[in-house]
C-alpha positions, 0 to 999 in steps of 0.5 A: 348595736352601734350605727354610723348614721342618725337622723331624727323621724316623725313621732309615732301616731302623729296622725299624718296623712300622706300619699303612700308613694311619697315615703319610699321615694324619700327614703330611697333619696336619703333614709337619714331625712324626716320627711314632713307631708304637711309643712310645704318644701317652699317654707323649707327654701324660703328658710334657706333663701333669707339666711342667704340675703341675711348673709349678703345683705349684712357683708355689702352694707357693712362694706359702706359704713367703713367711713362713717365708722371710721370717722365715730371710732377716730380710728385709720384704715389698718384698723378698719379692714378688721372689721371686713377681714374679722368676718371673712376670715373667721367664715373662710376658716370654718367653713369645711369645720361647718359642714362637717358639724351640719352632717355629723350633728344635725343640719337643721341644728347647725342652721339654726345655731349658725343663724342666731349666732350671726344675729347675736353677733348683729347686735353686738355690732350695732351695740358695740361702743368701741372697735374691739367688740365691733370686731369681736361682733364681726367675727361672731358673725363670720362664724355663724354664716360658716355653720348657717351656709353649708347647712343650707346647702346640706338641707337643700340636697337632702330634702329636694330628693328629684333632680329636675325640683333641686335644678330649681331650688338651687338656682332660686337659693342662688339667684338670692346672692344676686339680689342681695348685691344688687338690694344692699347698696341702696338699702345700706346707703339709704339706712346710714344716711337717715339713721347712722351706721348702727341702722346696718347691722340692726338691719339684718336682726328681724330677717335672722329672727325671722329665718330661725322661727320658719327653720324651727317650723318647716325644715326637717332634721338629717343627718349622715356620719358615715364613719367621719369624725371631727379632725380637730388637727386639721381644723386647729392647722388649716385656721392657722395657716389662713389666719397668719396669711391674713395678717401677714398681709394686713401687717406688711405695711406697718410692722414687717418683723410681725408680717416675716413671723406670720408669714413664716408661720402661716407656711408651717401651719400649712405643711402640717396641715397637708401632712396631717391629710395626707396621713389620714388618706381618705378619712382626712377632713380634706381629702388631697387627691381632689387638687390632682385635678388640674380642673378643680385647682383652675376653679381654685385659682379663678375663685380666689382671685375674682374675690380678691379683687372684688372684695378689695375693690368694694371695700375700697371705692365707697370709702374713697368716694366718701373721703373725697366727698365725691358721694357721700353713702348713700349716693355711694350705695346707689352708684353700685346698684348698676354693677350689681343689676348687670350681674343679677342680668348676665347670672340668668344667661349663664346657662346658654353662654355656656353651650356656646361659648364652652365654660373655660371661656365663661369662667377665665373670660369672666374673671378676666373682664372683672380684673379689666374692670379694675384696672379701668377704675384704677385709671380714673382714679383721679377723676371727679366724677364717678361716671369713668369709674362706673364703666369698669364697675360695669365690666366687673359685673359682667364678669361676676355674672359669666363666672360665679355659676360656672366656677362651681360647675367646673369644680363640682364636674371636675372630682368624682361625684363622693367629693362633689359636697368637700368640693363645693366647700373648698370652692367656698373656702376659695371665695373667702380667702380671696376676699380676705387677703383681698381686702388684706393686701389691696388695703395695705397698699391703699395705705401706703399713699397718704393721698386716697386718689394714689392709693386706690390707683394703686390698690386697684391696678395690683387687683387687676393684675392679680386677677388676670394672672389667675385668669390664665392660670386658671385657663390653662389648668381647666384646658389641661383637665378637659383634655385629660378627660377626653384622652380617658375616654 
């Protein structure tokens, strides 16, 4: 007999003692899950929440490291944004690819394969005597956050089984995103100041080392099929389509017949990837009637371009104020530790804004403020103190904060609740690519100038605008969809 479903049970007679209620409610909640009366769920989240501070601890202190690196290596920044993009590219390209594998073949098994691959790929970085295993390193890393996060995710909804424990436990998970950005900065800093920039990839190896033995130890096994498969045709064009986008843009300032080629690539991958799901209907890897939703495209929209300008602006205001010698990297960590205290703060009142002000003017405001933010650090551009730039760094944070919860509660309450897991994983998707092109594109224009006060002006009034445009598409599509939903009812 052939089953759709697998999952992995206690062994028989393992004398346990558990309270005769607590099975039936798990299984109820999901029958595919190994449920473990002795190992506590809190070991489960703290399992989960140091793969989230692995993970963005490692992506903000790398951020800092860029001009040191730059000066070890003798290498420019074209060749500097692959080691962000190396990581946010691979990650953006594998992570729908992740959550499927976490569902089909275990999610404690792609958790814990995704979490010693980013630490492998941690000391193959630290290691690394050129800039092609550096890159190389990146890039392993980028994979391994892309089956470690979704799994999380995964493991999280599946073991906390009651609604009001899983309300908490996600906004525990969550509130770890907010403590890493706001810990990095100082932390990276400080690391390369007394011990190189080597110190900040070995940084995140014993918490990875850490996050792998409590995982084996405490989180249970599940798994769910439910007739899927893995749709290598989708996957293999949808990589394409982001990773010629990618270099297209990271290429259009040095070499415009390689960035006409990858362009042009890129929009072909594109179309056969739509073409592949929408053959494939419901089975397809990404369902395509969940952008009929003018809500869930707003999100989309406001996704990407707050991490585009973001991203482009953390990558690119540390290495400025280096190269200036306005702050060297440690002071440069420091003076990013505001923004990131303000967004931990606003994060918290996320939820009673919302009943206030309505979503739509968290999330589109948010992503507004933070494209004002830019816009005010490209205006300083030429000052020779950090403390103008500082008051858009603020603004960005204040937007971080009113927008980041929000958005996935826009996509997540935009779809029917089948799509709701595809959803989260799109809106991640989003998040990355818009990192990616952000350091891509806002990096490319930052080169252009030989002077780094002219480029960054540049590179952050291009962000700005980006951001604000996609506020107000953003805007319009998530009023479109409230709108539709109230006609339905």
């Amino acid at each position: 007999m052939t089953t759709q479903n697998r999952c992995i049970r206690p062994a028989s007679g393992a004398g346990r003692s558990e309270a005769p209620a607590q099975a039936p409610v798990a299984a109820q909640a999901c029958p595919h899950i190994q449920q473990r009366a002795d190992e506590p769920r809190t070991l489960v989240l703290m399992a989960l929440c140091l793969a989230v501070l692995v993970a963005q601890i490692d992506t903000a202190v790398v951020n800092l490291g860029m001009d040191p690196i730059a000066a070890y290596f003798k290498t420019d920044v074209r060749a500097m944004q692959w080691v962000a993009d190396a990581y946010n590219l691979v990650y953006a390209i594998m992570l729908l690819t992740g959550g499927l594998l976490a569902d089909l073949l275990g999610r404690k098994k792609i958790f814990v394969t995704g979490a010693a691959l980013f630490t492998a790929a941690s000391v193959l970085c630290g290691c690394a005597a050129s800039m092609a295993p550096l890159i190389a390193g990146r890039a392993l890393a980028g994979m391994g956050a892309a089956l470690m996060i979704p799994a999380s995710l995964a493991i999280l909804r599946v073991v906390w089984h009651d609604e009001a424990g899983r309300a908490r436990a996600l906004g525990i998970w969550a509130g770890c995103n907010g403590l890493a950005f706001a810990i990095a900065p100082a932390l990276g800093g400080l690391a390369i100041e007394w011990l190189g920039w080597r110190s900040i990839f070995f940084l995140v190896v014993p918490v990875g080392v850490g996050t792998i033995a409590l995982a084996l130890r405490a989180v249970p096994e599940s798994s769910d099929r439910q007739g899927r498969r893995f749709d290598f045709a989708a996957q293999a064009l949808s990589a394409a389509a982001l990773g010629m986008l990618a270099l297209s843009a990271i290429e259009a300032s040095r070499n415009h017949t390689l960035a006409g080629y990858a362009l042009a690539a890129s929009i072909l991958a594109g179309a056969g990837f739509i073409r592949v799901e929408a053959v494939r209907g419901s089975a397809a890897m990404v369902p395509l009637d969940i952008f009929r939703q003018p809500a869930f495209r707003g999100a989309l929209a406001a996704t990407a371009g707050m991490t585009f300008g973001m991203y482009g602006l953390l990558f690119l205001l540390p290495m400025t104020w280096q190269a200036r010698h306005t702050l060297d990297a440690m002071q440069a960590g420091l003076a990013l530790m505001p923004m990131a205290l303000i967004f931990v703060l606003v994060s918290s009142w996320t939820g009673r804004l919302a009943e206030i002000m309505g979503t739509p003017v968290l999330t589109c405001g948010g992503v507004a403020l933070i494209g004002g933010g830019l816009l005010a650090v490209g205006a300083a551009a030429s000052s020779t103190t950090v403390l103008p730039a500082e008051a858009g760094l603020l603004a960005a944070g204040i937007g971080m904060g009113l927008a980041t919860g929000p958005l996935m509660g826009v996509a997540i309450g935009a779809v029917p609740a089948a799509q709701s897991g595809i959803a989260s994983a799109l809106i991640n998707v989003a998040r990355m690519a818009g990192a990616t092109l952000g350091v891509a594109a806002l990096g490319a224009i930052y080169a252009v100038e030989a002077d780094a006060t002219h480029g960054l002006r540049l590179a952050m009034y291009a962000g700005g605008g980006v951001q604000i445009a996609c506020a107000l598409a953003a805007w319009s599509a998530i009023r479109a969809g409230r709108a539709a939903r109230r006609r339905a009812i």
